[in-house]
C-alpha positions as CSV (number, residue, x, y, z in Angstrom):
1,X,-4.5,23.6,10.1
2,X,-5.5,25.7,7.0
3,X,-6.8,22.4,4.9
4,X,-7.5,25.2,1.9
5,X,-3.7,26.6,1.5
6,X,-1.8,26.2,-1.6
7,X,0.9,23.9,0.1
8,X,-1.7,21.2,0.8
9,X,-3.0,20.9,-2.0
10,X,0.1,19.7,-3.7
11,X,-0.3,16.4,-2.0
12,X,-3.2,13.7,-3.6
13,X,-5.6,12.4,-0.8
14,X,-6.4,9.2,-1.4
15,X,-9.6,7.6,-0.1
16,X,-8.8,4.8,2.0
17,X,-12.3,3.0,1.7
18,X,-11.9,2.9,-2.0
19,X,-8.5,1.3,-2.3
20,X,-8.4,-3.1,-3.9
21,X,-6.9,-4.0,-1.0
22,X,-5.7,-7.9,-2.4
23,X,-4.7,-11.3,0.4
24,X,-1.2,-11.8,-0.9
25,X,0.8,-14.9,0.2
26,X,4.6,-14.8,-0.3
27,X,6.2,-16.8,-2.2
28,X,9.2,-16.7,-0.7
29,X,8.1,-17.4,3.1
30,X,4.5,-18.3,2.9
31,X,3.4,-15.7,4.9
32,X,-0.2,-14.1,4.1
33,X,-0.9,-10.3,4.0
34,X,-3.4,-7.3,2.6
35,X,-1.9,-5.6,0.1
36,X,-2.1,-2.6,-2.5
37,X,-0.3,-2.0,-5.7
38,X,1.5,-4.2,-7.9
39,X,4.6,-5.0,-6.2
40,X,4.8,-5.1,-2.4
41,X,7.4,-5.6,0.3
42,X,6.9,-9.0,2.7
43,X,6.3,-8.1,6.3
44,X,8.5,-10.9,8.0
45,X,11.4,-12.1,4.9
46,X,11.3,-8.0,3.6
47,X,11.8,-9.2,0.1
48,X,10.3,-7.9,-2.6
49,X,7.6,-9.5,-5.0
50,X,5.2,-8.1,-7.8
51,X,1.4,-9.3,-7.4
């Protein structure tokens, strides 16, 4: 893989060790889970909630 073509470096690489990776809890079913962002999906109900 050429990593120095023009076609990848359209993309952002994001550095995984750097992310806030925050314990959410559901508050629809309870349910406790590592996310990132400011809205999130729920693993197990799939409903959406901001953080």
């Amino acid at each position: 893989m050429d990593f120095e073509s023009d076609e990848l470096k359209k993309y952002t690489v994001i550095d995984e060790n750097k992310l806030k990776v925050k314990k959410v809890v559901c508050k629809f079913c309870n349910h406790e889970f590592e996310a990132v962002g400011s809205k999130t999906i729920c693993e197990i109900c799939e409903k959406i909630q901001e953080i």
